[in-house]
KOLMIKOL-711823 format. One line per 5 residues: number of its first residue (from 1); their letters; for each residue x, y, z of N, C-alpha, C. Coordinates in steps of 0.05 Angstrom, whole numbers, plus 5000, padded with zeros to 4 digits. Each point is the difference from the previous one (the first is absolute). Example, Ala and Ser with C-alpha at 12.3 -4.5 7.8 and 13.67 -1.06 7.14 Angstrom:
2
1> as> 5264/4886/5156/4982/5024/5000/5018/5024/5000 ~ 4993/5021/4986/5016/5024/5001/4985/5022/5014;
//
This chain:
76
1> xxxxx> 5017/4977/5000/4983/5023/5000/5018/5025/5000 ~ 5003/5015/4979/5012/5029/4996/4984/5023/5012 ~ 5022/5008/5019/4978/5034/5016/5002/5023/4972 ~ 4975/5011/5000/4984/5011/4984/5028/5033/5009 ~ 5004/5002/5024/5010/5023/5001/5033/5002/4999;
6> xxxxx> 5016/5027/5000/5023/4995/4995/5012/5026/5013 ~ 4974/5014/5016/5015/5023/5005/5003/5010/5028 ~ 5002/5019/5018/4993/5008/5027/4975/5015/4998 ~ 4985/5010/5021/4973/5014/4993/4980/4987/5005 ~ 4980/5015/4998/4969/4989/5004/4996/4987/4969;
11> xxxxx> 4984/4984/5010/4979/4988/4971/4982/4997/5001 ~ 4992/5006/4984/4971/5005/4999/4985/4977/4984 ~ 4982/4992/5001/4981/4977/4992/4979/5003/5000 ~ 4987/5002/4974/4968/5003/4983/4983/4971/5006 ~ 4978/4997/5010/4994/4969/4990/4973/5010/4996;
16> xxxxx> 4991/4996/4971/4968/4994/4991/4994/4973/4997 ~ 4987/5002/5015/4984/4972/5019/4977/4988/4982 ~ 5007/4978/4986/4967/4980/4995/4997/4976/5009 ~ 4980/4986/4996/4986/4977/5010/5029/4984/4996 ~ 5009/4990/4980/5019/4983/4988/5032/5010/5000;
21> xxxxx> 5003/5025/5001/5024/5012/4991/5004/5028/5009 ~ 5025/5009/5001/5007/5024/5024/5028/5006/4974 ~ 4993/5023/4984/5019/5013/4994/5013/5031/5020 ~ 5028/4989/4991/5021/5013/5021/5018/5006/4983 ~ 5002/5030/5007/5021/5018/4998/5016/5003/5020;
26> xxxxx> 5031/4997/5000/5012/5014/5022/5022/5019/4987 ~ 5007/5018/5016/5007/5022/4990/5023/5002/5028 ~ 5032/4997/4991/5022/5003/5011/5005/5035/5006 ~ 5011/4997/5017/5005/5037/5007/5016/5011/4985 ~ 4992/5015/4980/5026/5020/4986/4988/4989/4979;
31> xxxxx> 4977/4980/4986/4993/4993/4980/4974/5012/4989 ~ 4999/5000/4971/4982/5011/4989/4984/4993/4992 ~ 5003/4968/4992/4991/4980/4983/4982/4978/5019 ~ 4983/4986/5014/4998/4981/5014/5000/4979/4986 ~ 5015/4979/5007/4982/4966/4998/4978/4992/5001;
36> xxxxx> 4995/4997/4975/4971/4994/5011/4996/4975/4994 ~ 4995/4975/5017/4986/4967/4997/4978/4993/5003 ~ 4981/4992/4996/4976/4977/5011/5009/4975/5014 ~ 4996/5005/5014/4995/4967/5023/4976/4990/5004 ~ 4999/4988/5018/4985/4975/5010/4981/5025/5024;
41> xxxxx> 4977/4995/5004/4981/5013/5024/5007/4983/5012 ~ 5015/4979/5008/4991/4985/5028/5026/5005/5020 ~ 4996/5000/5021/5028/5007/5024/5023/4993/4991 ~ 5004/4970/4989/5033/4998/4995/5004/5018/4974 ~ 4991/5008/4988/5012/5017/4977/5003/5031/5012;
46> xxxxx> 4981/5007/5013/5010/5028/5013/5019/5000/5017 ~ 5003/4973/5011/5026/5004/5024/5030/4999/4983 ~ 4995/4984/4979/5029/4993/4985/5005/5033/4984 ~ 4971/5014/4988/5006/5024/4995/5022/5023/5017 ~ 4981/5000/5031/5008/5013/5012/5033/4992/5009;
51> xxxxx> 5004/4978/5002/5034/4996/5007/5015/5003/4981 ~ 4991/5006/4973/5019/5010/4977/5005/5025/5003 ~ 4980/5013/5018/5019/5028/5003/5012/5015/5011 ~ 5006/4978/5019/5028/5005/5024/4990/5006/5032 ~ 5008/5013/5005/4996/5004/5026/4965/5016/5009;
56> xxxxx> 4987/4992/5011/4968/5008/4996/4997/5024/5014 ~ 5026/5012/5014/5002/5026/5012/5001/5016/4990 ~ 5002/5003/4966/5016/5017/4984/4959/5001/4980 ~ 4993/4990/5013/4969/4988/4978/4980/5020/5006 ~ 4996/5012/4982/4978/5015/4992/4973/4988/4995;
61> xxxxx> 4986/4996/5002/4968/4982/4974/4975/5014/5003 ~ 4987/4997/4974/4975/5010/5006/4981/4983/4980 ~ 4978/4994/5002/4980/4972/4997/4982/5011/4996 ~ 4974/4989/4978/4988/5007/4996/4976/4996/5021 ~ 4985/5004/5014/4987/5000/5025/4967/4975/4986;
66> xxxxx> 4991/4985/5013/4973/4997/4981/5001/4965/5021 ~ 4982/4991/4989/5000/4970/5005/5020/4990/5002 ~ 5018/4995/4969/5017/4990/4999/5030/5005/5020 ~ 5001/5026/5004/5014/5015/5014/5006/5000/5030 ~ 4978/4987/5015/5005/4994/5028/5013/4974/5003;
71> xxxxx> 5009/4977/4989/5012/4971/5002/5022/5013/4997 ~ 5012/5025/4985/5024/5006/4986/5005/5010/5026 ~ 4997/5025/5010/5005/5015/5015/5008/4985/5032 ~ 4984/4976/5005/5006/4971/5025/5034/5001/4987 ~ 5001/4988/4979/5024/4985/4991/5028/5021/4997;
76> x> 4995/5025/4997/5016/5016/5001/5011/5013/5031;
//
């Protein structure tokens, strides 16, 4: 598993949330550009997300709020 990040800084992390699938942007500090992937909606894919981007101290996120959005928000 390769970490998504490479830099010092906050990062920031997009996730639009559906039934099936959770596209994610993350966006390294000093970057312009984000990553953006689709994963898996279910916990082990958000957790393997979230450890690709290093230290969870440095973690920014913001989620789309709704149904789907409260299982996410437990797991984060």
């Amino acid at each position: 598993m390769k970490s998504l990040v490479q830099s010092r800084g906050p990062i920031h992390v997009g996730l639009d949330v559906h039934k099936l699938s959770i596209t994610a942007g993350v966006l390294e500090a000093n970057a312009t550009t984000p990553v953006v992937q689709r994963i898996g909606s279910d916990d082990a894919a958000v957790r393997q997300l979230i450890s690709k981007c290093g230290n969870p101290s440095r973690l920014k996120a913001c989620y789309e709020a709704g149904p789907t959005g409260f299982t996410l928000a437990r797991t984060l």
